[in-house]
C-alpha positions in Angstrom: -22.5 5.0 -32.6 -20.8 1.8 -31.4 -17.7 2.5 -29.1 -15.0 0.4 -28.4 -15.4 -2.3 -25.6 -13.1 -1.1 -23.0 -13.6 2.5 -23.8 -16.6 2.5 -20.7 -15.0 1.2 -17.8 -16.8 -1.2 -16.1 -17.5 1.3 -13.1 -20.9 1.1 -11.0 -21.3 4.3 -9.6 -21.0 6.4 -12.2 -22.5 6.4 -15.8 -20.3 8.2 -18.2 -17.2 7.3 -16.9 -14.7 6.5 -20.1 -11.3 6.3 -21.4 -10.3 8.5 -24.4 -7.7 5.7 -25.2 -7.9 4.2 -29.1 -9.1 6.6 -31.1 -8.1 6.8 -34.6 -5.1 9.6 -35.7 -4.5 10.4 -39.4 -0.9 9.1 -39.1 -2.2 6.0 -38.4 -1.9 5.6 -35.1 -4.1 6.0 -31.6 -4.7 7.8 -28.4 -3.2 6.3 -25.9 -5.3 4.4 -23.6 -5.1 4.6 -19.5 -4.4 8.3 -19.8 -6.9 10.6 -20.2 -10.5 9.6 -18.9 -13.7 11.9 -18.3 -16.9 11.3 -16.7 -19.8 12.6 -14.8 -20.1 12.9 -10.9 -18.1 10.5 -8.4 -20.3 11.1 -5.9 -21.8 7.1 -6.0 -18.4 5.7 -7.2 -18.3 1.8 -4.8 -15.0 0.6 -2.9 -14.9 -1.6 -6.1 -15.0 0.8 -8.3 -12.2 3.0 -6.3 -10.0 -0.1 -6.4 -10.4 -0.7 -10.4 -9.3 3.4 -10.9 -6.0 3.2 -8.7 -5.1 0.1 -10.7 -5.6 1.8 -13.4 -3.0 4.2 -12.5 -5.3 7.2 -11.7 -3.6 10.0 -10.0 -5.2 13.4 -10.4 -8.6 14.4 -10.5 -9.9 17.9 -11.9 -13.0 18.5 -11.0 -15.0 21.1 -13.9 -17.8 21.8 -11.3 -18.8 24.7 -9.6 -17.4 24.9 -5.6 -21.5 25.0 -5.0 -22.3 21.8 -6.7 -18.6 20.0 -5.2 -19.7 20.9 -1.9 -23.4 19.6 -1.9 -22.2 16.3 -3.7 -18.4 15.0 -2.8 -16.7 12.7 -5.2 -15.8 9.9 -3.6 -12.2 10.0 -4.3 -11.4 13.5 -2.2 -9.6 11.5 0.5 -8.1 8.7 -1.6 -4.1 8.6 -0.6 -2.3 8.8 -3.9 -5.0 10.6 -5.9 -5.0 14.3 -6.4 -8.9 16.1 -6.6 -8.1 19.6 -8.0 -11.3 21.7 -8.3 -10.6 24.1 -11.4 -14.2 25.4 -11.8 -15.3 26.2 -15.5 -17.4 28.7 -14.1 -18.3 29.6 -10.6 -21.7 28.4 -11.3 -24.1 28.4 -14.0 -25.9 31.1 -14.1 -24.6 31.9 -17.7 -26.8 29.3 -19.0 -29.8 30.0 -17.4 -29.7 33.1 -18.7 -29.7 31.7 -22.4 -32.9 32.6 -23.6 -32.4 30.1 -27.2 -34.3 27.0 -27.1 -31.3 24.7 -27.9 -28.6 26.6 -25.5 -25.6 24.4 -25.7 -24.3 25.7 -28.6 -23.9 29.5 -27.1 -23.0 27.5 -23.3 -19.9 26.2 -25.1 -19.2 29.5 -26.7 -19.4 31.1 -23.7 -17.2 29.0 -21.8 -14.2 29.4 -24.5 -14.5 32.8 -24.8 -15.3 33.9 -21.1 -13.1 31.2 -19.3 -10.2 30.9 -21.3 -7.7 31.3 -18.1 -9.8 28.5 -16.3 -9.8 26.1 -19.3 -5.7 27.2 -19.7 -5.6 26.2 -16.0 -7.0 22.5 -16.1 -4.6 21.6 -18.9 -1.8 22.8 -17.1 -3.5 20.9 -14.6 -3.5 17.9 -16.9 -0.1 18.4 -18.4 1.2 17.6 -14.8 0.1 14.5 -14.5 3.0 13.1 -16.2 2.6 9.4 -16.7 0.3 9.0 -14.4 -3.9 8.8 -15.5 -6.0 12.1 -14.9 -10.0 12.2 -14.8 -11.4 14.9 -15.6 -15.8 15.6 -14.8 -18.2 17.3 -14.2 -21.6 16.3 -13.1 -22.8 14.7 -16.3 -19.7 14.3 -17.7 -21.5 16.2 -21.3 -21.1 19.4 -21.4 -17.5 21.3 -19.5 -16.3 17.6 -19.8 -16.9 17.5 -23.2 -15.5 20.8 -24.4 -12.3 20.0 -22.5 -12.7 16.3 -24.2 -13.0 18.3 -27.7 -10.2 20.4 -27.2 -7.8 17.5 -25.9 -8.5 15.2 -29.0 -8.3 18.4 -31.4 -4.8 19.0 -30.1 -3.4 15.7 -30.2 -4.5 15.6 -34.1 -8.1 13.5 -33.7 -10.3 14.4 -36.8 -13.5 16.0 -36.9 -15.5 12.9 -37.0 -13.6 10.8 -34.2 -14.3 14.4 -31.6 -18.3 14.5 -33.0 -18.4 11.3 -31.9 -17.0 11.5 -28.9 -19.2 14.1 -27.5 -22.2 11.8 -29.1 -21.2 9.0 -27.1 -22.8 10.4 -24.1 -25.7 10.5 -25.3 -26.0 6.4 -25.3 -24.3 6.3 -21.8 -26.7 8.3 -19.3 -30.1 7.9 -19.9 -30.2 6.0 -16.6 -28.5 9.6 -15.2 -31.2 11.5 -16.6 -33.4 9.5 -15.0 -32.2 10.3 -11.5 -32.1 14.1 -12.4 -35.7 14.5 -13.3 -36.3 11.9 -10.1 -35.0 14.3 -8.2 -36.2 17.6 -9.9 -39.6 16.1 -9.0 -39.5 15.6 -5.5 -38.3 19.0 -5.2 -41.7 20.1 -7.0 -40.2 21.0 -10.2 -40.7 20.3 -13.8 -38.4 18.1 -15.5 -39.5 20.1 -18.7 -37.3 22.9 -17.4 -34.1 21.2 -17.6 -34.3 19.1 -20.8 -33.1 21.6 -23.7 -30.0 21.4 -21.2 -29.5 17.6 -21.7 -29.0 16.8 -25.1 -25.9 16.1 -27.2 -26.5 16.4 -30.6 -23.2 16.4 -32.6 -23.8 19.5 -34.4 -23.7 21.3 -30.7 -19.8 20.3 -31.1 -19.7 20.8 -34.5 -20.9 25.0 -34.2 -18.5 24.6 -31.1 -15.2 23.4 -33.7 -16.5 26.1 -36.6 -16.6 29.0 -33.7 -13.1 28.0 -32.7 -12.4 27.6 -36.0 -13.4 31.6 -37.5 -12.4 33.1 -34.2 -8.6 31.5 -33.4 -7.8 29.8 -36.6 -7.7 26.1 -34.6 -7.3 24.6 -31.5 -3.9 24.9 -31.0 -4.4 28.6 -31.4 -6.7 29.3 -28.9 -5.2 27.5 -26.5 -2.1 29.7 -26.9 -4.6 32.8 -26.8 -5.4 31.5 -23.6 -2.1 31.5 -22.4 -0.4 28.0 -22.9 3.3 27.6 -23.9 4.9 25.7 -27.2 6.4 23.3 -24.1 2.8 22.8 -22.6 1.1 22.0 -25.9 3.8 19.5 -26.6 3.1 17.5 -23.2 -0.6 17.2 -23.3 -0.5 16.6 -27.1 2.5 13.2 -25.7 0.1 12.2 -22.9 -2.6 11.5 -25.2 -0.7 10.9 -28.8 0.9 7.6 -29.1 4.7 8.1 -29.8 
């Protein structure tokens, strides 16, 4: 789908790194841009590109990945004075999807992380909530699939329609193919077959669409499972304010 020009910022070491500024509200309005952004690892992230976040206002980072995968590959923003790197892990690791056995998984990953890790996703937007007025980045290593969930939910609560979350989570699709590229590089000179990891690397929309309906027939909405996960009317309203326009 087209995206907005400045929606990808104009970052060289990372692929998926975006804002989740501008997007359509049914009241008329728009998220708020230079608030919320998400993107995949920051491990190749240039003194440039440092430069361009911190005048963008970033302060926090949460970082979705397991301790495992932020210990073999550092973001580059760990030791950065006046930003924040909080690793909130949405699971340990990922053995949970490996051991989905259906051939598009993504669908049940996404289930499984709502349902199993509903403390740790209550924890990042706490996490998020704090930043106050400053910017907060949230990734994981693609920035596709604990990114996106937490980019779904985020957009759900501050009123974002069906369509304008699908979308979203699409988006990534058209952003990392050159990402992709450097994973199977990799899987290959380690001797293994790209084949192994691809049903892992899509992002159809209807992955996020099964992810809303689940959400949907178990909590009622959004706003309701993030209370089931043990946020407060008061927390709700900041994140919803961080990302709503007033």
């Amino acid at each position: 789908m087209p995206y907005h020009p400045d929606r990808r910022l104009p970052i060289e070491g990372a692929f998926n790194l975006r804002d989740l500024g501008g997007y359509a509200l049914p009241d008329g309005s728009r998220t708020r841009w230079g608030r919320a952004l998400r993107a995949d690892g920051l491990g190749r992230l240039s003194t440039a590109d440092i430069d361009l976040l911190l005048s963008r206002g970033l302060t926090r980072v949460i970082d979705l990945r397991a301790p495992a995968e932020a210990r073999q590959h550092p973001g580059k923003l760990n030791d950065i004075s006046g930003i924040e790197v909080l690793n909130l892990p949405l699971y340990d690791d990922l053995a949970p999807l490996r051991e989905i056995t259906d051939p598009e998984p993504l669908s049940e990953f996404y289930r499984k992380m709502l349902s199993e890790r509903s403390a740790m996703v209550a924890e990042v937007f706490q996490a998020i909530a704090g930043t106050g007025e400053g910017a907060v980045l949230f990734h994981c290593t693609a920035g596709k699939d604990r990114t996106g969930v937490i980019a779904a939910l985020w957009l759900a609560l501050a009123g974002a329609e069906r369509e304008v979350i699908l979308g979203d989570y699409a988006l990534t699709g058209e952003l990392i193919p050159g990402l992709i590229s450097l994973f199977n590089a990799d899987l290959v000179a380690r001797g293994i077959d790209p084949e192994v990891i691809r049903p892992m690397l899509g992002c159809e929309p209807r992955y996020m669409a099964q992810t809303l309906d689940y959400i949907t027939t178990t909590y009622g909405d959004v706003p309701q499972y993030l209370r089931s996960s043990g946020l407060n009317e008061e927390t709700l309203t900041a994140l919803r304010a961080k990302l709503a326009s007033d």
